[in-house]
C-alpha positions in Angstrom: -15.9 8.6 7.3 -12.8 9.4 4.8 -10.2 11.0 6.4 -9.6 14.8 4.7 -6.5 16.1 3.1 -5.8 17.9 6.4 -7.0 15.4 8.8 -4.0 13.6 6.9 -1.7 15.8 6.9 -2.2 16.3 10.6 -1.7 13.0 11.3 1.7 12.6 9.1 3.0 15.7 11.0 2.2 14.1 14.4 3.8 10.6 13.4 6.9 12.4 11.8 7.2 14.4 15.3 6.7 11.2 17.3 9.5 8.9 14.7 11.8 11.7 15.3 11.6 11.5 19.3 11.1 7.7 19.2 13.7 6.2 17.2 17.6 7.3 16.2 18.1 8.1 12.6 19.5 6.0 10.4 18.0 2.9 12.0 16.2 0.4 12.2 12.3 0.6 12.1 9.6 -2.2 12.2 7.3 -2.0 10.0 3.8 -4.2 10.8 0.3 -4.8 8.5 -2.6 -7.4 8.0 -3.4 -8.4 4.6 -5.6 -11.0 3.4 -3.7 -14.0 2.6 -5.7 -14.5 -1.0 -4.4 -10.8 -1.7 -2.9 -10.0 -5.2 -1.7 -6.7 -2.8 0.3 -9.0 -0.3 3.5 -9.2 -2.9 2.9 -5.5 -4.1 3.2 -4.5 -0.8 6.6 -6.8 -0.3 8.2 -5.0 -3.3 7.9 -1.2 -1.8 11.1 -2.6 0.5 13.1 -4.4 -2.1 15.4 -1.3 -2.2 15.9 -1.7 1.7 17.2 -5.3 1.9 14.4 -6.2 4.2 13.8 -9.1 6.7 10.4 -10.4 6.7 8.3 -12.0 8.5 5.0 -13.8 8.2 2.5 -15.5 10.3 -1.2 -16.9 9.3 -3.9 -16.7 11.3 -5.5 -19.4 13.0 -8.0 -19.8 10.3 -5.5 -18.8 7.3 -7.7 -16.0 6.3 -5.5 -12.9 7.1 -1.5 -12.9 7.3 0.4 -11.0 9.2 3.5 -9.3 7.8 6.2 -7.7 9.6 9.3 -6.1 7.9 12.7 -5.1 9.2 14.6 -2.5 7.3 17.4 0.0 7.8 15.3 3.7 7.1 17.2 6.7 6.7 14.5 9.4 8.4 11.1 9.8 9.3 10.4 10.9 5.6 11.6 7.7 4.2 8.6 5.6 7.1 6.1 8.1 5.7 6.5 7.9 2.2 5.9 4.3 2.6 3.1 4.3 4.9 1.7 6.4 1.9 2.2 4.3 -0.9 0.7 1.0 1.0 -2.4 3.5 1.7 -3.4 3.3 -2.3 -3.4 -0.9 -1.7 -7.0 -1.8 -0.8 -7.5 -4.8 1.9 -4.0 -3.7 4.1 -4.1 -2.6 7.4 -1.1 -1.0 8.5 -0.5 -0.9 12.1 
């Protein structure tokens, strides 16, 4: 079932609330997906952090099929995680988590 514009926007509101409590701002924040390791997305996805000076962090799966991608970076607010979270949404085949 697709998620509505206000389902989304409920669920933005409630992450935002929870970064806010959860982490101090500026700071650090760990960002995790899945992506298919074939995945024309997988170095896309890389390049929304450039700006960020990332540290990444990869791991295949046991059967090389997915990879698992973790990423460091130094985010100013709860805006900056969600805006994103957003822009790896339009990237078919990621699974943010």
């Amino acid at each position: 079932m697709a998620q509505t514009q206000n389902q989304s926007d409920e669920f933005y509101s409630r992450f935002y609330d929870q970064l806010l409590e959860s982490q101090t701002w500026p700071g650090a924040y760990l960002f995790k997906f899945i992506v298919k390791s074939e995945s024309e997305h997988l170095n896309t996805l890389k390049s929304f952090f450039n700006q960020y000076s990332p540290e990444f962090s990869e791991k295949l799966s046991s059967k090389n099929s997915f990879t698992s991608l973790s990423i460091k970076v130094k985010m100013e607010n709860p805006d900056k995680v969600i805006e994103i979270y957003k822009k790896v949404s339009t990237l078919e085949g990621i699974i943010s988590l």
